[in-house]
N, C-alpha and C positions, 0 to 999 in steps of 0.2 A: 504493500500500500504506500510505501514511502516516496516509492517512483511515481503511482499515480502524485501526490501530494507538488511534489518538483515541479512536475511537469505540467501541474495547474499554476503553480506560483511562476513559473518561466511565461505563462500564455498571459497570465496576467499583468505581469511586468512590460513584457511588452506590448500588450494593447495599451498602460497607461501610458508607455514611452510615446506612441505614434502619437496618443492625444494632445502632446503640448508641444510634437514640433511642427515647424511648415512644413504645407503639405508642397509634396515633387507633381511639377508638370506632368513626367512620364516616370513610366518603369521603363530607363534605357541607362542605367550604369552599366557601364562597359569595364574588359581590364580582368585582373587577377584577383582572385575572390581568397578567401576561406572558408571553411564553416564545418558547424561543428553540431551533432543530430543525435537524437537520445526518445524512445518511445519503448511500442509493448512489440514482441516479437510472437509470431504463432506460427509451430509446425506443425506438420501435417505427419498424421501415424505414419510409422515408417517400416518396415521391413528389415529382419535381417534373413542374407540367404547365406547359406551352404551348403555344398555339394550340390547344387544348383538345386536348394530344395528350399523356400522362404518358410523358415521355424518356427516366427515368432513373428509378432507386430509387438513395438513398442511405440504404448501414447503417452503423450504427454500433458503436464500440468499447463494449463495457457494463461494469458494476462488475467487480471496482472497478478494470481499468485505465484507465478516464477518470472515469465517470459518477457524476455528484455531485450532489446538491440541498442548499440550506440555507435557511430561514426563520428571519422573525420575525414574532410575532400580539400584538395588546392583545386582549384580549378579557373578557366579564364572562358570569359566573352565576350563572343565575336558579334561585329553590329548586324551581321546577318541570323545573326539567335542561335547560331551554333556555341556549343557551351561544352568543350571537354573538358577530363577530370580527374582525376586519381583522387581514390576513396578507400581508404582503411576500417573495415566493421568488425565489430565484436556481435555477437548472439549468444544468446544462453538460454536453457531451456531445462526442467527437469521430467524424469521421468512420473509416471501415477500409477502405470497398468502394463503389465502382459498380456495380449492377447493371441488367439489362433495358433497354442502352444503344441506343433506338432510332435514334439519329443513326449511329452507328455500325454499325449491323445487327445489334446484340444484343450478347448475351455481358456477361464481368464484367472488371473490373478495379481493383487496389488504388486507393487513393484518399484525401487528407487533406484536412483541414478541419476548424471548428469549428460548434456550433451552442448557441446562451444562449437564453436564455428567462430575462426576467423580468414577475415576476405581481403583480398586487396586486386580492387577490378577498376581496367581502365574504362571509365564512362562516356558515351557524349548525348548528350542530352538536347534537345531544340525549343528553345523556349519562344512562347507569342507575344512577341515584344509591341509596346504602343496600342494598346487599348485602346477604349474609345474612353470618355468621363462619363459617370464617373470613378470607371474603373483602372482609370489609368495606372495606378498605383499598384496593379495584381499582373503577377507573369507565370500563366500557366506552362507547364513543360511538360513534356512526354521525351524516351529515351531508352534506351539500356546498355550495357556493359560485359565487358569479359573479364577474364582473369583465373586469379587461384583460391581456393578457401583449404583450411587445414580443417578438420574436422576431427572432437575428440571426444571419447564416451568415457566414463570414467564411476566407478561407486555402483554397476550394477547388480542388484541384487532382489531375489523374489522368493518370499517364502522363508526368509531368514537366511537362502543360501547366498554366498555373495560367488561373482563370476570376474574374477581376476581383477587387478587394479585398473591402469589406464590407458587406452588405445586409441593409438590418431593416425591419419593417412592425411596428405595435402592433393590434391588433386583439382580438375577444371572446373570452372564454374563460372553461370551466367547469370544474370538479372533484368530485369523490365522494374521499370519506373514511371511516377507521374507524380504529378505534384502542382502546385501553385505557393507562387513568393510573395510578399509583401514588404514594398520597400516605404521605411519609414523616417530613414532620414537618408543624406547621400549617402553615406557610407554603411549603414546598418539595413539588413531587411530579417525577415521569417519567412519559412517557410512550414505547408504542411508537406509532409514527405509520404512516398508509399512506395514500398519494394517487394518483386518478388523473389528472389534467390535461390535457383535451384544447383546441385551441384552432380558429378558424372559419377560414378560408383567408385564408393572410397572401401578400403579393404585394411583389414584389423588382423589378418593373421586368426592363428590357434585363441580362443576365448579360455582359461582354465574352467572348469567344470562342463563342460560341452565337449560332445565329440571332437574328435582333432578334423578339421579342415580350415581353410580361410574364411572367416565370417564379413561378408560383404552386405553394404548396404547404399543405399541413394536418400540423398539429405532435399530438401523442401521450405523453407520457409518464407511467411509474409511479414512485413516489417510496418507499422503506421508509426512516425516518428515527425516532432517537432525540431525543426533547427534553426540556427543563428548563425548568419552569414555577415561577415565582412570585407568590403571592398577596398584592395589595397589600393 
């Protein structure tokens, strides 16, 4: 709950900021930016396979009693609304539940564990620059990105049993985006953010208490995140 708390007092903050300063003609700051992005992260059950055989679903706890994402992007734009970017995120997620436990012969059961994900994907983004009033002051964007994320599960355990310490693999990964800015003085705007981030099957090796093979799985998540951008 602390997160949601934040991140009402961050919206707050700056909606009073925008109220005392002048208002901008346009949303058309150009140039090198920064910013920096923090909201609720939600994954989608996920599979794990071996021997090409998917054993298990594991679901997770979703915002905000776990699920979190936070970034940060450099990025630059172009008076054409093109907007590349390099973007570093974190995600964290924990586990609730086992499900479609084929080792067992089915069924569910509660279940703990964690699961991060960090990314670092090159973006470009196009944003609709020049509005008409009086929305001049909003810059909707749509976009996506490539890159790598490491992905790491860690603390899993069901039934009191626990299934070895911590496993990560880095591998590809891509995302879709959208979003609208809000600039509210020259150099400061907000934005609300929305990502999708999926990644290509990450691979974890032997699990201890599981038969011996590769435990492989594919990662998924959505991101609704407020940020704070500054135009160098």
């Amino acid at each position: 709950m602390n997160l949601l708390k934040n991140t009402q007092y961050l919206a707050m903050g700056i909606i009073g900021m925008s109220a005392v300063v002048p208002a901008l003609s346009c949303a058309d700051t150009l140039g090198p930016y920064a910013s920096l992005m923090g909201g609720a992260n939600w994954v989608s059950a996920q599979d794990l396979n071996q021997n090409d055989l998917d054993f298990v679903e594991m679901e997770f706890n979703q915002p905000l009693d776990s699920g979190y994402a936070t970034g940060l992007a450099l990025g630059w734009r172009f008076p054409v609304g093109l907007r590349p970017e390099i973007e570093l995120s974190y995600r964290k997620n924990t586990l609730t539940q086992f499900n479609n436990r084929v080792y067992e012969g089915g069924g569910s059961i509660d279940g703990k564990g964690e699961e991060e994900a960090t990314s670092l994907m090159a973006n470009l983004w196009y944003d609709f620059m020049n509005l008409p009033a009086p929305f001049n002051r909003f810059t909707p964007y749509i976009g996506g990105g490539l890159g790598y994320a490491t992905l790491t599960v860690s603390g899993l355990e069901a039934g009191g049993v626990e299934f070895g310490g911590t496993h990560r693999d880095t591998v590809s990964a891509y995302q879709l985006g959208a979003g609208v800015g809000y600039e509210f003085t020259e150099n400061w705007s907000m934005s609300v953010d929305y990502r999708c981030l999926k990644t290509s099957e990450a691979h974890f090796g032997d699990i201890e208490r599981l038969p011996q093979g590769d435990v492989s799985t594919e990662y998924e998540a959505q991101s609704v995140m407020l940020g704070l951008r500054y135009w160098l």
